[in-house]
PLY file of the C-alpha trace (Angstrom):
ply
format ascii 1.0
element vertex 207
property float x
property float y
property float z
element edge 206
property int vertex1
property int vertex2
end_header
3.34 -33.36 7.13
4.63 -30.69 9.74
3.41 -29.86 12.74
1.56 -26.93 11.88
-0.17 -28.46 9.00
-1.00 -31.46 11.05
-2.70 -28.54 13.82
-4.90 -27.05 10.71
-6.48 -30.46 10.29
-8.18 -30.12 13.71
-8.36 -26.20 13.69
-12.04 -24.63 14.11
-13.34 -22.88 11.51
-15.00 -19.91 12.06
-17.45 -19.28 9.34
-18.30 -15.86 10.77
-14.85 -14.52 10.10
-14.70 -16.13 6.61
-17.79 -14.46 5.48
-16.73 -11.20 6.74
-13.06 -11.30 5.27
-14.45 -12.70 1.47
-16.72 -9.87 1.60
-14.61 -7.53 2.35
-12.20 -8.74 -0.51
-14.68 -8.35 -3.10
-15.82 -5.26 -1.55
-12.37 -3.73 -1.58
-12.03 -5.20 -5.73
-14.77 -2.78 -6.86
-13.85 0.22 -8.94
-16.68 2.26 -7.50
-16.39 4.96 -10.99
-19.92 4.67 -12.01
-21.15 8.10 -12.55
-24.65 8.91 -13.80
-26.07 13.33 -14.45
-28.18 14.70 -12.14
-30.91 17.08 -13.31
-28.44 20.58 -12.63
-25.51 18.56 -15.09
-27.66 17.75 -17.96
-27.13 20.06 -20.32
-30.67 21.53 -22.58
-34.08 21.71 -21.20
-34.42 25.17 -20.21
-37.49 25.53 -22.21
-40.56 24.89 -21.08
-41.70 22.07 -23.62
-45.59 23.58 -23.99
-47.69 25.50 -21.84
-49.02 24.95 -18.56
-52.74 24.67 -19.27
-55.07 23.52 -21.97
-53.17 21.12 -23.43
-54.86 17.95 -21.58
-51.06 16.56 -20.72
-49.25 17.11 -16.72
-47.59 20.27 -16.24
-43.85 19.91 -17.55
-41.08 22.54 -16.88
-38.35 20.64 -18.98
-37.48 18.55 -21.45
-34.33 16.46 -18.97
-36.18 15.43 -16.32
-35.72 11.81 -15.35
-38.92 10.41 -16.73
-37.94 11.90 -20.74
-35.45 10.19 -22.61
-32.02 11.83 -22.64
-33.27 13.08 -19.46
-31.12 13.00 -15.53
-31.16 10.35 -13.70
-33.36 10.36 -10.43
-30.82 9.51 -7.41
-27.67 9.45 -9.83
-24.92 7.57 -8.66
-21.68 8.93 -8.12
-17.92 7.44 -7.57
-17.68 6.23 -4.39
-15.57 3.82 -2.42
-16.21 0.45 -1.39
-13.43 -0.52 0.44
-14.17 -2.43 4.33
-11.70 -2.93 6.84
-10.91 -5.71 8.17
-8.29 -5.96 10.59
-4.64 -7.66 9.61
-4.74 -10.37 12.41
-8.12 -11.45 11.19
-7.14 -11.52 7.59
-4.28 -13.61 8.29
-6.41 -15.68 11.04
-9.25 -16.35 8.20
-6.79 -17.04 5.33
-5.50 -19.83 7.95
-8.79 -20.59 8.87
-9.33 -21.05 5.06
-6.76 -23.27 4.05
-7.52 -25.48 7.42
-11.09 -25.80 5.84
-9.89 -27.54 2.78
-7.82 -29.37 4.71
-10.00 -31.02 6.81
-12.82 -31.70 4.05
-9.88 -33.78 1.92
-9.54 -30.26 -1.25
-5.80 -30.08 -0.86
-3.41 -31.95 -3.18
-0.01 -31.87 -2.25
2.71 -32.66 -4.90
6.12 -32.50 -5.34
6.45 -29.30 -7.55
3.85 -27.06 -9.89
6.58 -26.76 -12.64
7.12 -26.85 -15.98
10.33 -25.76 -18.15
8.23 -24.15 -20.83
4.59 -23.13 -21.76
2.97 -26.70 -22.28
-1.34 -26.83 -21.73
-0.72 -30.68 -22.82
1.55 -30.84 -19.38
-0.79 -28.84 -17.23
-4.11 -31.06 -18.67
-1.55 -33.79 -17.82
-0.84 -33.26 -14.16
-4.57 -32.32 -13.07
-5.63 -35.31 -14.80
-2.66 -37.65 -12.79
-4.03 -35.99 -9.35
-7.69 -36.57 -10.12
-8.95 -33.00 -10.74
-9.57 -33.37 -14.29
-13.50 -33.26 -14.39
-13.41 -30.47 -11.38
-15.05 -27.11 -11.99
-12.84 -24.86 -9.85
-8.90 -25.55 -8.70
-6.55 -23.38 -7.40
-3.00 -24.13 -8.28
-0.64 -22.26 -5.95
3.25 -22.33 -6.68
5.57 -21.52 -4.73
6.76 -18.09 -6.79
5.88 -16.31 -10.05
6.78 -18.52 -13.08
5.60 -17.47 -16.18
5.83 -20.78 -18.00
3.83 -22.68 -15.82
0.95 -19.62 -15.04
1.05 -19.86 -19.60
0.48 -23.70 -18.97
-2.42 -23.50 -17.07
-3.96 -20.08 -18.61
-6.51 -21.91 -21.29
-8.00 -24.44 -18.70
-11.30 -23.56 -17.78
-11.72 -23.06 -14.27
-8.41 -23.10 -13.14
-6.80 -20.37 -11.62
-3.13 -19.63 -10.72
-1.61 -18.08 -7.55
1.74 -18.04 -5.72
2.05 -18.86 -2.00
2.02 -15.89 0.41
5.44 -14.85 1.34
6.77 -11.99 3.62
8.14 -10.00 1.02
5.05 -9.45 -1.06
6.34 -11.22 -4.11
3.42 -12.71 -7.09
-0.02 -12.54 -6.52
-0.77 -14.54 -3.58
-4.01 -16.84 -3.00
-6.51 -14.72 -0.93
-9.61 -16.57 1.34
-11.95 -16.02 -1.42
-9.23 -18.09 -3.81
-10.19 -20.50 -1.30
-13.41 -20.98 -0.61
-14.69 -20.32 -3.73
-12.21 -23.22 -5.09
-13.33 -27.19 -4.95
-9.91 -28.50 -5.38
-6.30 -27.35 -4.34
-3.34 -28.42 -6.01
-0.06 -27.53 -4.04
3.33 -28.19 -4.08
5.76 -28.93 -1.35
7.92 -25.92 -1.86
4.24 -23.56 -1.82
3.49 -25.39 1.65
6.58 -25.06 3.03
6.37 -21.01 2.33
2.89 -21.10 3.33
3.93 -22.33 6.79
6.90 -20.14 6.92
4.84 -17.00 6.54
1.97 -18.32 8.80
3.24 -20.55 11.76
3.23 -17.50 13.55
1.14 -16.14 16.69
-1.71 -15.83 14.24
-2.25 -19.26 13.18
-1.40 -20.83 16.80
-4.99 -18.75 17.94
0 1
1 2
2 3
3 4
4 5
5 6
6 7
7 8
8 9
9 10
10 11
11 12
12 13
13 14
14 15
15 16
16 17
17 18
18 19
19 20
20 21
21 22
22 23
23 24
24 25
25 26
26 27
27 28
28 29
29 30
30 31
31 32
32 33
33 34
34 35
35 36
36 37
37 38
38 39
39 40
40 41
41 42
42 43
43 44
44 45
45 46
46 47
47 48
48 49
49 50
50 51
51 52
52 53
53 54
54 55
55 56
56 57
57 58
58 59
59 60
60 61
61 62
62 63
63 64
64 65
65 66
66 67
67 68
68 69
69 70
70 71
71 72
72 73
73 74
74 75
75 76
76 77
77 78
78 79
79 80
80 81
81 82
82 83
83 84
84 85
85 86
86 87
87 88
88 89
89 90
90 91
91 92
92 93
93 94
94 95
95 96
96 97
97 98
98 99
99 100
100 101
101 102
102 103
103 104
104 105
105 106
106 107
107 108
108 109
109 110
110 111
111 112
112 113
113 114
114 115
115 116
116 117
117 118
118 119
119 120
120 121
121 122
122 123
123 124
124 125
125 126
126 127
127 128
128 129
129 130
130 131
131 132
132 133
133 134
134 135
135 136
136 137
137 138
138 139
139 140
140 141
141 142
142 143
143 144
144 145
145 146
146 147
147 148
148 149
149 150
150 151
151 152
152 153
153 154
154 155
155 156
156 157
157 158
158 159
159 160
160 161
161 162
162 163
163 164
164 165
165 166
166 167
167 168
168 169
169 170
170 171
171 172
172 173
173 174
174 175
175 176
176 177
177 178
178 179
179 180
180 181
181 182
182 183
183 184
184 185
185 186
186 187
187 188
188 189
189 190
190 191
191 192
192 193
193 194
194 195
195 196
196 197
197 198
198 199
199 200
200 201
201 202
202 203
203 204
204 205
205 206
């Protein structure tokens, strides 16, 4: 293990922060297109449906108010945006924070390489079962780049879910903090780490 790595297993971990940034992620992952009709959008109803007295019923003016079926909606919601900021060094700083977590409570296994030469679920059963995360309910594999043999390998295993290590040019879908915390088990390999501590051995992770 390098230096840095060998710093995350005695890094604090600020739970604070963590909450903050996974809620923020699934905050910012929400569509936020619902759309229900207000009363004025709701087309019919102009008619009064009988008249105001002597009928023994409440006084009704239409036919589309909430309480009638095919009726508005009272306090219809409307699109609207989710999205919270949180700032970059505390994304970074909590993604860190993260990984340092699952360090320190024994969740990362590091291998040689997460790779296989063509689309094999036999392989992928294989290797979790070699590493001891067979029976495990959630693992995160993280490779070091996009490779769509090996994402095809592990795509049928329930519970398992695929990511690439975050690099500085953006490439794959990189693991996020919620990736982490919400996974039991990480299975690495040595290139991932290596590109994981490239990208974060910075300023960031020092704090």
């Amino acid at each position: 293990m390098s230096k840095f790595i060998d710093g995350l297993k005695s890094l604090s971990v600020d739970r604070n922060l963590l909450h903050r940034v996974v809620v923020a992620e699934e905050a910012n992952a929400r569509q936020g297109t619902q759309c229900a009709k207000t009363r004025s959008e709701v087309a019919g109803g102009g008619k009064k449906p009988y008249k105001q007295k002597k009928t023994g019923n409440a006084r009704q003016g239409s036919t589309r108010s909430p309480h009638y079926a095919h009726g508005s909606m009272a306090l219809a919601v409307k699109p609207r945006s989710y999205d919270k900021k949180v700032n970059k060094k505390e994304r970074r700083l909590a993604l860190v924070t993260a990984f340092a977590a699952k360090l320190q409570a024994g969740d990362v296994v590091v291998v040689d390489k997460v790779h296989f030469a063509e689309p094999r679920t036999k392989q992928a059963t294989a290797l979790l079962a070699e590493n001891g995360l067979a029976g495990v309910r959630r693992v995160l594999v993280v490779l070091a780049a996009h490779d769509e043999a090996t994402l095809k390998s592990f795509r049928n295993l329930e519970g398992v879910t695929v990511k690439t290590a975050p690099n500085r040019e953006g490439k794959g879908e990189a693991f996020s903090t919620r990736d982490l915390v919400v996974a039991h088990k990480v299975l690495i390999g040595k290139d991932a780490l290596s590109l994981f501590e490239t990208t974060y051995s910075g300023e960031e992770a020092a704090k």
